[in-house]
DSSP file (Angstrom, degrees, kcal/mol; ACC not computed):
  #  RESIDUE AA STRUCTURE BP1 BP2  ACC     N-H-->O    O-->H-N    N-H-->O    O-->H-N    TCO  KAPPA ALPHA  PHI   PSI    X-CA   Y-CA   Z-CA
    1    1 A X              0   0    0      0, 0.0    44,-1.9     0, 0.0     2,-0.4   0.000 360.0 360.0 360.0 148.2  -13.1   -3.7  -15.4
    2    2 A X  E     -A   44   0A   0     42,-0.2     2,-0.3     2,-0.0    42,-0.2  -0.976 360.0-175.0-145.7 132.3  -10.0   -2.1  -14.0
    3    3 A X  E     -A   43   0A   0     40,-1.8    40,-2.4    -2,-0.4     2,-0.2  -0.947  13.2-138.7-147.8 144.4   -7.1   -4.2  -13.2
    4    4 A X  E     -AB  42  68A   0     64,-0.7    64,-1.1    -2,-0.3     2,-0.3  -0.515  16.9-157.5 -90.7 127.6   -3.4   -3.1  -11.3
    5    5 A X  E     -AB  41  67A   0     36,-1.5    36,-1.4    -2,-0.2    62,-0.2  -0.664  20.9-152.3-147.5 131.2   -0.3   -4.0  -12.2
    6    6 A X  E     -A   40   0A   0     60,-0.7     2,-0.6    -2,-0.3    60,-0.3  -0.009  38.1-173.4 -69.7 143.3    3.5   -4.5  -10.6
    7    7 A X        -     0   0    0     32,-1.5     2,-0.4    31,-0.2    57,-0.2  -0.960  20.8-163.1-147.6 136.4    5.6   -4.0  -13.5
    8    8 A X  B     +D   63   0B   0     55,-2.6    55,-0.7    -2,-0.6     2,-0.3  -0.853  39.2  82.2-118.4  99.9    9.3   -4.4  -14.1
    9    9 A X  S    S-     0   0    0     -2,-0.4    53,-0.1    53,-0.2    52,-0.1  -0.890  77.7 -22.2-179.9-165.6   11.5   -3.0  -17.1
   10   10 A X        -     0   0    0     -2,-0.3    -1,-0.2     1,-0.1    52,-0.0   0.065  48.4-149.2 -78.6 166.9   13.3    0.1  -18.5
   11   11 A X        +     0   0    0      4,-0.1     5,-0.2    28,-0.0    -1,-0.1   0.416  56.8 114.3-121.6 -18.5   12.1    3.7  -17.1
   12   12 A X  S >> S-     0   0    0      1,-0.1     4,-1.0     3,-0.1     3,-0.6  -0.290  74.7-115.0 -96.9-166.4   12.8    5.6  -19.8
   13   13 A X  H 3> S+     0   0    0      2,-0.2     4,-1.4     1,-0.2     3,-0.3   0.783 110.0  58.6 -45.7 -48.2   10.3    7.4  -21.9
   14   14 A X  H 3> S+     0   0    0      1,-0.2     4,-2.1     2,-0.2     3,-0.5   0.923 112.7  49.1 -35.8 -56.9   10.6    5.7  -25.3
   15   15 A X  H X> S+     0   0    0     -3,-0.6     3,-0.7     1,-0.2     4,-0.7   0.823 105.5  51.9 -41.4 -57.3    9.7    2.4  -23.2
   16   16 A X  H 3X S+     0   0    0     -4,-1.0     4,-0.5     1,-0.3    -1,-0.2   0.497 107.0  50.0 -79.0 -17.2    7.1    3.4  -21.6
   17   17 A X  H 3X S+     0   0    0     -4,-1.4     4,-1.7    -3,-0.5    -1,-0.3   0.706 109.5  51.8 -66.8 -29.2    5.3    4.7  -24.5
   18   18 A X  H <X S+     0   0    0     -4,-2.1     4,-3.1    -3,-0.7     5,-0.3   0.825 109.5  56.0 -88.1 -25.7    5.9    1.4  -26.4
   19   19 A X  H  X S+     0   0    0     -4,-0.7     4,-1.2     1,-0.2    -1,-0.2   0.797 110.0  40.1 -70.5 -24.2    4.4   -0.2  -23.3
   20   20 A X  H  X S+     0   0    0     -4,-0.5     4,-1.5     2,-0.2    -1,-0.2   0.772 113.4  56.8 -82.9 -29.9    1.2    1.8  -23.3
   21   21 A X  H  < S+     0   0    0     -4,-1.7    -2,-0.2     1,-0.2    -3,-0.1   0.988 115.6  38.5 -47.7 -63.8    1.2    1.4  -27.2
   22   22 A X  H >< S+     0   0    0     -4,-3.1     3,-0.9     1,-0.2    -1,-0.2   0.879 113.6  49.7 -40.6 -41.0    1.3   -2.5  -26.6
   23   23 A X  H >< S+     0   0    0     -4,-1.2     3,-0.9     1,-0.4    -1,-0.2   0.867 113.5  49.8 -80.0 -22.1   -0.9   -2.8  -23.8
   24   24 A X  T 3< S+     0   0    0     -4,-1.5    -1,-0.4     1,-0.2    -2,-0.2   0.032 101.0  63.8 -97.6  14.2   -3.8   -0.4  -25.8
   25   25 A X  T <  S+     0   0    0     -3,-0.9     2,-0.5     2,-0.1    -1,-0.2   0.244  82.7  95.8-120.2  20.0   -3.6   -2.3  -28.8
   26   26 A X  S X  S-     0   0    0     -3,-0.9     3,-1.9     1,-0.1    22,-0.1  -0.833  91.4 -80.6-117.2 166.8   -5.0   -5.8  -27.2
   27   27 A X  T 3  S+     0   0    0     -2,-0.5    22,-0.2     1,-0.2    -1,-0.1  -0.262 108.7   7.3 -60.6 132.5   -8.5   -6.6  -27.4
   28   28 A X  T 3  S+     0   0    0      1,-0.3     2,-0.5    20,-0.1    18,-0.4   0.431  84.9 131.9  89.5  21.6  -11.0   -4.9  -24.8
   29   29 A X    <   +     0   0    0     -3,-1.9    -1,-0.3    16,-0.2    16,-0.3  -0.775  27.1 175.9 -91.1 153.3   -8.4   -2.4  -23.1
   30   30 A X        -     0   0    0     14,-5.0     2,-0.3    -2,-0.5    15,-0.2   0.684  65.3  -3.5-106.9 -28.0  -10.1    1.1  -23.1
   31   31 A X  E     -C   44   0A   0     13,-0.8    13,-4.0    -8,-0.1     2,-0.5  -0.904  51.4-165.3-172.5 133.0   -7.1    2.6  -21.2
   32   32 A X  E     -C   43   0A   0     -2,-0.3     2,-0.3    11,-0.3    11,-0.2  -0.952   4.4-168.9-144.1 131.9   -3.8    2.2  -19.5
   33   33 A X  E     -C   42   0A   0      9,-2.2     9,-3.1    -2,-0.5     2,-0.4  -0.744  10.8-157.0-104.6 148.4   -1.8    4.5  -17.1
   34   34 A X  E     -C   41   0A   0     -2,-0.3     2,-0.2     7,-0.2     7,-0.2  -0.923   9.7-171.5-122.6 130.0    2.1    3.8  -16.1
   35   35 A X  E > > -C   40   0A   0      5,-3.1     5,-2.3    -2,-0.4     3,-0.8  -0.857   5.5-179.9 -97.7  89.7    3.7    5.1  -13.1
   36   36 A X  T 3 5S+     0   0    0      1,-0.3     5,-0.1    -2,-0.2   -24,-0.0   0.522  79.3  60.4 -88.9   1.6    7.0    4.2  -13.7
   37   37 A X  T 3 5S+     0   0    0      1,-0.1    -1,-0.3     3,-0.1   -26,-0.0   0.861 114.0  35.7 -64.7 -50.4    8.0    5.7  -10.4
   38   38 A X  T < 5S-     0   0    0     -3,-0.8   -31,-0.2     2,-0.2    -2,-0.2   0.436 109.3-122.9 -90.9   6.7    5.7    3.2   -8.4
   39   39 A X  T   5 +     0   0    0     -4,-0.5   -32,-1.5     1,-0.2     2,-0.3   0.964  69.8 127.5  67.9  27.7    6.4    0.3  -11.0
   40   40 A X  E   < -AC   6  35A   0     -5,-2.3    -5,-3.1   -34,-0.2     2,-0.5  -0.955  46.1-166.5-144.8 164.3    2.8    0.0  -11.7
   41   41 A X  E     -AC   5  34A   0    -36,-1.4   -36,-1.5    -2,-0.3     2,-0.9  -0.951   8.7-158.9-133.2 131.7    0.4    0.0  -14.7
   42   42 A X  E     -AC   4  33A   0     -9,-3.1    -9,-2.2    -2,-0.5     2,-0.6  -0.850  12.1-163.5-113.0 113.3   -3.5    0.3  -14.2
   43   43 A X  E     -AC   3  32A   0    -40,-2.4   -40,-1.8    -2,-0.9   -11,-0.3  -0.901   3.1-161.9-100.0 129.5   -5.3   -1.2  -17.4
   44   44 A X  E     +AC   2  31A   0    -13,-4.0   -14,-5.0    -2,-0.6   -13,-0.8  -0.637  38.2  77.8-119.2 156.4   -8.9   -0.1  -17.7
   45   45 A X        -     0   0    0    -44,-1.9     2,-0.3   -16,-0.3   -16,-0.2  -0.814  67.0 -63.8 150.9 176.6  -11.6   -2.2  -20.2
   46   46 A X  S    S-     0   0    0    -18,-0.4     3,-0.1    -2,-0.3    -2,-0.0  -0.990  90.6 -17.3 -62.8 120.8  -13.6   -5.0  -20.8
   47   47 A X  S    S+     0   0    0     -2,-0.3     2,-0.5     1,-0.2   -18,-0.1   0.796  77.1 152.2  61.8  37.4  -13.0   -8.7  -21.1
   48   48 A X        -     0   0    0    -20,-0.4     2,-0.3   -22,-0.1    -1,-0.2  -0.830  43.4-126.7 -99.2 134.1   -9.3   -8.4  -21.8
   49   49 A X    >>  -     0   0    0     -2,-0.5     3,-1.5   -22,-0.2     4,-0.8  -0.635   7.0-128.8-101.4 149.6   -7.6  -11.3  -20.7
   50   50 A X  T 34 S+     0   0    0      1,-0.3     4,-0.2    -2,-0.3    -1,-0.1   0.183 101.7  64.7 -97.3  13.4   -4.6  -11.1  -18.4
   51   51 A X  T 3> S+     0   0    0      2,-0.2     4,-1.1     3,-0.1    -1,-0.3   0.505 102.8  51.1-104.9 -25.8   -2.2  -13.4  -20.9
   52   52 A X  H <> S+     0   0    0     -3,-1.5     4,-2.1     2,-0.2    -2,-0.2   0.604 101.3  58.0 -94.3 -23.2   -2.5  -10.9  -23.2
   53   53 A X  H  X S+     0   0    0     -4,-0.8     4,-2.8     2,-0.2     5,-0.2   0.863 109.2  45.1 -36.2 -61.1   -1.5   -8.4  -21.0
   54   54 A X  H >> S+     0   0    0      2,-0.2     4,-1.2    -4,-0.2     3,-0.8   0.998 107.5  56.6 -59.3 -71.2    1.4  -10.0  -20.4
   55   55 A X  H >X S+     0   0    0     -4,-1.1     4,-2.8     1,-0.2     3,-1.5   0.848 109.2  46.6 -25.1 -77.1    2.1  -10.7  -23.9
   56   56 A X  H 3X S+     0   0    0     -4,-2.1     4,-1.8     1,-0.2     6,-0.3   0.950 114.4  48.9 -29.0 -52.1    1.9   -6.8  -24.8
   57   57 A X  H <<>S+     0   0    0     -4,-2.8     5,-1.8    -3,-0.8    -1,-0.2   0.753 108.1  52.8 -74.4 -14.9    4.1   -5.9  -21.9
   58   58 A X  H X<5S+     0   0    0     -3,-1.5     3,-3.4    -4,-1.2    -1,-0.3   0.854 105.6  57.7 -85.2 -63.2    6.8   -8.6  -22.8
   59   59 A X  H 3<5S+     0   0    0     -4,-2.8    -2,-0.2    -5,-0.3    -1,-0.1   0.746 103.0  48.2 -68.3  -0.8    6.9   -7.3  -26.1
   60   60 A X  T 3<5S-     0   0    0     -4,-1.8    -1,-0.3     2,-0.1   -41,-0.2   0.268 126.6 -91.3-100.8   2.4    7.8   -3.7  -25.1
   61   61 A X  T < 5S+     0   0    0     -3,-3.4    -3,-0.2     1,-0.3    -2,-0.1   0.390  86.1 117.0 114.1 -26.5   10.5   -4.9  -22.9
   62   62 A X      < -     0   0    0     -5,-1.8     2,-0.4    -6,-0.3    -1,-0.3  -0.303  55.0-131.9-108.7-170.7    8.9   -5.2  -19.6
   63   63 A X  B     -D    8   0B   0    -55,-0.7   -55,-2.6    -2,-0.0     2,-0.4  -0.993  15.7-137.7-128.3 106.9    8.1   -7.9  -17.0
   64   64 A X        -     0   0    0     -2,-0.4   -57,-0.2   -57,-0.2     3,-0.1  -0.799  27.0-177.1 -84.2 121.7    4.4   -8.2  -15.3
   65   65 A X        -     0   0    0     -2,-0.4     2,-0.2     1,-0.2    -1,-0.2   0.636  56.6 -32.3 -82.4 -29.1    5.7   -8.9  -11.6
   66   66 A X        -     0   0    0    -60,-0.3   -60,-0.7     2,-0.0     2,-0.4  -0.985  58.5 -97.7-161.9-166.0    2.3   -9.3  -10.1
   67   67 A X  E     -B    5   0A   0     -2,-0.2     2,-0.3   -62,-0.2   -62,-0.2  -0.958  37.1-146.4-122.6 143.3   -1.0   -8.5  -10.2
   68   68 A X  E     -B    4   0A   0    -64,-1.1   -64,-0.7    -2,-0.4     2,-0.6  -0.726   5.8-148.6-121.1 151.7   -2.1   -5.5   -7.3
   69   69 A X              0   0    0     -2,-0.3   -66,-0.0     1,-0.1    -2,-0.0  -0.850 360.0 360.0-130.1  71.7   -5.6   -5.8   -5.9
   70   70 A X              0   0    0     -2,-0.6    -1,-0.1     0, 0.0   -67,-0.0   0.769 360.0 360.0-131.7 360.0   -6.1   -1.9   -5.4
């Protein structure tokens, strides 16, 4: 499963690490890339639910602005 996401919050590095930290520590992600240029985060895995997504990404500071169907 691969899912896209618009993301909104701070750009620099520190951040963006704590966001991948978060977002890779909930249950069935295998992998997540930030582009903090394009505002988007691609989370790769199985059966990880998209509330918990949020949840990770809330707690590093950022904001999930939608979800990208690409």
């Amino acid at each position: 499963m691969r899912k896209n996401y618009l993301i909104s919050g701070p750009s620099h590095e520190a951040a963006v690490d704590s966001l991948v930290d978060e977002v890779g520590a909930v249950v069935g992600t295998q992998g997540v890339d930030v582009d903090i240029s394009a505002n988007t985060m691609t989370v790769t895995g199985e059966n990880f639910a998209d509330q918990h997504i949020l949840d990770a990404a809330e707690a590093a500071g950022f904001r999930l602005v939608g979800d990208l169907a690409l």
